[in-house]
C-alpha positions as CSV (number, residue, x, y, z in Angstrom):
1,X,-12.8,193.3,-159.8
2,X,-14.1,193.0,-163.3
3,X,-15.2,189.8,-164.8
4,X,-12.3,189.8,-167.6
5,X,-10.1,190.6,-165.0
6,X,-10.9,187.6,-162.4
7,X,-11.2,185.1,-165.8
8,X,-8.1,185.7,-166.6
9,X,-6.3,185.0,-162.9
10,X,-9.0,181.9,-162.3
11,X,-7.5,180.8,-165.2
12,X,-3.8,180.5,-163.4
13,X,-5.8,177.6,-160.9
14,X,-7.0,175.6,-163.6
15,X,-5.7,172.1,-162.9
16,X,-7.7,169.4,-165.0
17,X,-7.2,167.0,-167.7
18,X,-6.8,168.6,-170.9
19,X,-7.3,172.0,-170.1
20,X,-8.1,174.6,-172.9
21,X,-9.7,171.6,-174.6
22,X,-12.4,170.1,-172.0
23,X,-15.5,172.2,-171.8
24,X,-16.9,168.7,-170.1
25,X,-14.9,168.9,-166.7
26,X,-16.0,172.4,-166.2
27,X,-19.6,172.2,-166.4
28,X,-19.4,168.7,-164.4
29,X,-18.1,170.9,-161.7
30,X,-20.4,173.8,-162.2
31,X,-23.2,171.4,-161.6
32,X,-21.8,170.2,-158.5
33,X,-21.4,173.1,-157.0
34,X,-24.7,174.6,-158.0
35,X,-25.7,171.6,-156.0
36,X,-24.1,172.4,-152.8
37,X,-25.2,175.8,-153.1
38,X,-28.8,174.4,-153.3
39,X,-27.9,171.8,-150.7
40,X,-27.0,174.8,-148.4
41,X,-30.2,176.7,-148.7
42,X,-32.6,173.4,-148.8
43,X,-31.3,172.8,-145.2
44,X,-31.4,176.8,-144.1
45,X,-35.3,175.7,-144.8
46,X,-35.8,172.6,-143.8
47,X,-33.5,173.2,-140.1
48,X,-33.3,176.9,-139.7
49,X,-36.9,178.2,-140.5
50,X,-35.7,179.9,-143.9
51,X,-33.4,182.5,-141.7
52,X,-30.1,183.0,-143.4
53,X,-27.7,183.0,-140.5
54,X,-24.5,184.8,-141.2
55,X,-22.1,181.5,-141.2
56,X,-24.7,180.6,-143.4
57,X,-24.3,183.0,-145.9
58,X,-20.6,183.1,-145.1
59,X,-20.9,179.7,-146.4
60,X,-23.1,180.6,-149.5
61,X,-20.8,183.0,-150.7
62,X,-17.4,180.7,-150.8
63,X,-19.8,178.5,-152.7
64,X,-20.8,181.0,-154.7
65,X,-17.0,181.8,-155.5
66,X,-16.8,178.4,-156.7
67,X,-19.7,178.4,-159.2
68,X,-18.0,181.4,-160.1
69,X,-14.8,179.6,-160.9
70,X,-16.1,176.9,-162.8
71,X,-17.9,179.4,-165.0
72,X,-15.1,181.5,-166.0
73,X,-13.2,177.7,-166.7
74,X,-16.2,176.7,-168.9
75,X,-16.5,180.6,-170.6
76,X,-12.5,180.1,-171.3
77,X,-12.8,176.9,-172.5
78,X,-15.3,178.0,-175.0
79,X,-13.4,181.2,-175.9
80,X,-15.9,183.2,-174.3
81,X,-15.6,186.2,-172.7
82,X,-17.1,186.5,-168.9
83,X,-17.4,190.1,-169.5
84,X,-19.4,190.0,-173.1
85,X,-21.6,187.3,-171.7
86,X,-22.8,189.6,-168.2
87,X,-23.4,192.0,-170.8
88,X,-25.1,189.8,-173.2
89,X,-27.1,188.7,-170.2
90,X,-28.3,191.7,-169.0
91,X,-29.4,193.4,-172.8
92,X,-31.3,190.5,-172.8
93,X,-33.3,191.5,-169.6
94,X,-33.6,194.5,-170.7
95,X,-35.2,193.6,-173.7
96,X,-37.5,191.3,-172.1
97,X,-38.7,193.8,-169.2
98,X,-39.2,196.6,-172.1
99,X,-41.0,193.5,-173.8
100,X,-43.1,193.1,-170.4
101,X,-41.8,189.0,-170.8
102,X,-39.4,188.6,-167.9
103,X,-42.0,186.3,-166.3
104,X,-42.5,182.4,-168.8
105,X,-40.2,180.4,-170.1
106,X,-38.3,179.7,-173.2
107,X,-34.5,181.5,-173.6
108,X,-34.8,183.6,-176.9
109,X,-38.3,185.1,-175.8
């Protein structure tokens, strides 16, 4: 599946208020779900030694679906295209490793 492809048919599930004008409830969910995802490997450290069982990762990736989803709401939301910005994203680190500054910090490095 391609990312214009699954924006468009997450965006048949979007039930919040206001949507196509709420950028807000998007990335209050994308937060929390980046949370559980960290939540989930904190405690693969902390209980299971750092090994990545494979309910565990079962787990991690319907999580990661959900990040997912609440980035494609947040990309629609700001008429952005899921597609442009995976492409955006990855001339950038391409520009950066030919730069030799994919390690530091700072976005338009």
């Amino acid at each position: 599946m391609d990312f214009g492809h699954y924006q468009v048919r997450s965006r048949e599930t979007a039930r919040y208020p206001d949507v196509g004008c709420n950028p807000i409830y998007p990335t209050l969910g994308l937060c929390g779900e980046a949370g559980e995802v960290a939540d989930k490997v904190k405690k693969v450290l902390r209980d299971r030694e750092g090994v990545f069982a494979p309910e565990v990762i079962d787990d991690l990736r319907l999580e990661l679906g959900d990040v997912l989803w609440y980035v494609a709401q947040l990309a629609s939301e700001l008429d952005l295209s899921m597609a442009e910005i995976a492409e955006a994203n990855l001339a950038k680190l391409a520009s950066r490793a030919a730069r030799n500054v994919i390690g530091g910090s700072g976005d338009r490095r």
